[in-house]
C-alpha positions in Angstrom: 4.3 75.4 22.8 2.4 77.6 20.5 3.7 79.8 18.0 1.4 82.1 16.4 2.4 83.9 12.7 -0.4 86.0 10.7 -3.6 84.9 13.2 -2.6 81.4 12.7 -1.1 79.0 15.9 0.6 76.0 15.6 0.0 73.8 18.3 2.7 71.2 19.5 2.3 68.7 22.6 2.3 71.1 25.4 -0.2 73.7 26.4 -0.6 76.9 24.5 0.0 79.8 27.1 -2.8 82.0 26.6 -6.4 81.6 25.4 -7.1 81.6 21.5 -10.3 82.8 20.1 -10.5 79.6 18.1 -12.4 79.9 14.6 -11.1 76.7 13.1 -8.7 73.7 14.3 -7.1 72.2 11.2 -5.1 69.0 11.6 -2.2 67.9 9.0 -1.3 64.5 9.6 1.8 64.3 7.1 3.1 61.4 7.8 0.3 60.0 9.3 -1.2 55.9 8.6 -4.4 54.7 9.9 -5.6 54.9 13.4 -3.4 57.8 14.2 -5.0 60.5 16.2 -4.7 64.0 17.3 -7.3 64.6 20.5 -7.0 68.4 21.7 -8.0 69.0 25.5 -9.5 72.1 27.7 -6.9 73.0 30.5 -9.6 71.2 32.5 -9.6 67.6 30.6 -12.6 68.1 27.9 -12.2 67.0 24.8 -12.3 69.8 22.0 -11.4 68.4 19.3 -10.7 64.3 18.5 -9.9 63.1 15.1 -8.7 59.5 13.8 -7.1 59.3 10.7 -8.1 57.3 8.3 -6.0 57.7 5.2 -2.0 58.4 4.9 -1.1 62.2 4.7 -4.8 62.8 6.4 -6.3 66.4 6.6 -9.0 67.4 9.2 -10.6 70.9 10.4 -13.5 71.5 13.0 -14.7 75.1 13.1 -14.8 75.7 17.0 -15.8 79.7 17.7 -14.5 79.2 21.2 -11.6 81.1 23.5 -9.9 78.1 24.8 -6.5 77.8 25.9 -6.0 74.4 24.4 -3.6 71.1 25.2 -2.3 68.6 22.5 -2.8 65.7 24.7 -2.2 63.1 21.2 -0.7 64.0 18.2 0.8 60.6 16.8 1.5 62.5 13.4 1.5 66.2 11.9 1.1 69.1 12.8 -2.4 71.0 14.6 -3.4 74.8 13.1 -5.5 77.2 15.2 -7.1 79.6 13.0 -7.5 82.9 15.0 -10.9 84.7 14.5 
């Protein structure tokens, strides 16, 4: 599900129910360890986003500029932000 507070989502495993105009995907990996990974999907299977983390407690952002609706296929660890344009 996403929930969406102040023009930022939060993006858990399932799909978000409408499209986002995406500016920036931030991944928080609290908790994370190495090799964990957060890969975001298209409705239709493409890849938007794909991260690996490399560090504990790892922190990644893409900027995407893209309506998407978007699907959480792997989150091993933290929690992914969708930063409304």
């Amino acid at each position: 599900m996403a929930t969406r507070a102040n023009k930022i989502w939060t993006l858990a495993i399932t799909e978000s129910t409408e499209e986002i105009l995406v500016d920036t995907v931030r991944w928080v990996a609290v908790g994370a360890t190495i090799g964990d990974e957060c890969i975001l999907k298209d409705p239709d299977g493409n890849i938007v986003f794909h991260s690996v983390a490399t560090a504990a407690n790892f922190v990644d952002s893409f900027h995407l500029n893209r309506t998407v609706k978007l699907v959480a296929d792997t989150l091993d660890a933290g929690t992914v932000y969708l930063y409304e344009a």
